[in-house]
C-alpha positions in Angstrom: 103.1 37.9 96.5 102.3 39.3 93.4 102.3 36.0 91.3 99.7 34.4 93.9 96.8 36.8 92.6 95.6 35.8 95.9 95.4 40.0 96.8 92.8 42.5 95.9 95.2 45.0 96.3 99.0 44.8 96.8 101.3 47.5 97.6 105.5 47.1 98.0 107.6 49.6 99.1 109.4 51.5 101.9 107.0 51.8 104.7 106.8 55.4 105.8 106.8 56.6 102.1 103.9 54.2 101.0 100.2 55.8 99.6 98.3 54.7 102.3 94.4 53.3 101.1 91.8 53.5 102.8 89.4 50.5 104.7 92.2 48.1 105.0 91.5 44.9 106.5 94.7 43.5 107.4 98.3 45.0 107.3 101.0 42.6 107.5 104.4 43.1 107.9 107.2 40.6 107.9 110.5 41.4 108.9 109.9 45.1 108.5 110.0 47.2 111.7 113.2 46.2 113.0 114.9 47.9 109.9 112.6 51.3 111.0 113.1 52.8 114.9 110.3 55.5 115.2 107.2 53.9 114.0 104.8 56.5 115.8 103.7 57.7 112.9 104.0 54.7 110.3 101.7 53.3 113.1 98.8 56.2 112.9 98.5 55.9 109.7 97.9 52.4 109.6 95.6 52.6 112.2 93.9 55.0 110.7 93.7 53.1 107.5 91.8 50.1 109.1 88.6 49.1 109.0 86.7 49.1 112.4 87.9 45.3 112.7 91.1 45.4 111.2 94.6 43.7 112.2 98.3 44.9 112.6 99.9 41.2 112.1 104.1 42.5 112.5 107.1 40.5 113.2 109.3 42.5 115.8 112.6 41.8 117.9 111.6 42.8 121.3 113.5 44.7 124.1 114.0 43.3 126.8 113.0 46.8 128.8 109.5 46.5 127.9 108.7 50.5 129.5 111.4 52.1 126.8 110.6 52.6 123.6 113.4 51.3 120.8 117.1 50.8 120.9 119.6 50.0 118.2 121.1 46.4 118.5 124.2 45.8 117.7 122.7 43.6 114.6 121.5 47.4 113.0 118.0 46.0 113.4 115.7 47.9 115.6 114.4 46.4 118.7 110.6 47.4 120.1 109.1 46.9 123.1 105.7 45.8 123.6 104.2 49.1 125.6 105.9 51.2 122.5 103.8 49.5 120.1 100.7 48.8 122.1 99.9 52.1 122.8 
C-alpha cells in the first residue's frame, strides 16, 4: 500500500495501539478483526475518528448466533456477529 502513493495518509500497525487521526474518510480493514475479540473500543474510536460521512469497510467471519457477541473458533480467529458490530 505504501508503494501505490495512492494514500494521503497511511498508517500500519496493531489496531488497538494505533494514533488515531482525526476526519477520516474511510477505515478499511482486511483480514483484521478476526485476530482481535473485543473490538468495543477499537470500534469507538474509529467512529469517532470519521467524518460525518465516513465508512467502516471490515472483513469479518461471522457467528452463526447473531444476538452473542464473539467466540473463539477453533481456527484462533475470532468470530463476530452482526448485532455486536452494528451497534
Amino acid at each position: 500500500a505504501n508503494k501505490t502513493e495512492l494514500y494521503d495518509h497511511l498508517i500500519e500497525g496493531f489496531i488497538p495501539d494505533l494514533p488515531w487521526p482525526e476526519a477520516v474518510d474511510v477505515f478499511f480493514l482486511a483480514d483484521c478483526f478476526p485476530y482481535i475479540g473485543d473490538l468495543s473500543t477499537t470500534i469507538k474510536k474509529m467512529v469517532l475518528a470519521l467524518n460525518q460521512n465516513g465508512l467502516i469497510v471490515c472483513s469479518i467471519e461471522s457467528r452463526d448466533d447473531q444476538t452473542g457477541t464473539y467466540e473463539l473458533s477453533k481456527s484462533g480467529r475470532f468470530k463476530h456477529s452482526k448485532n455486536y458490530l452494528v451497534k
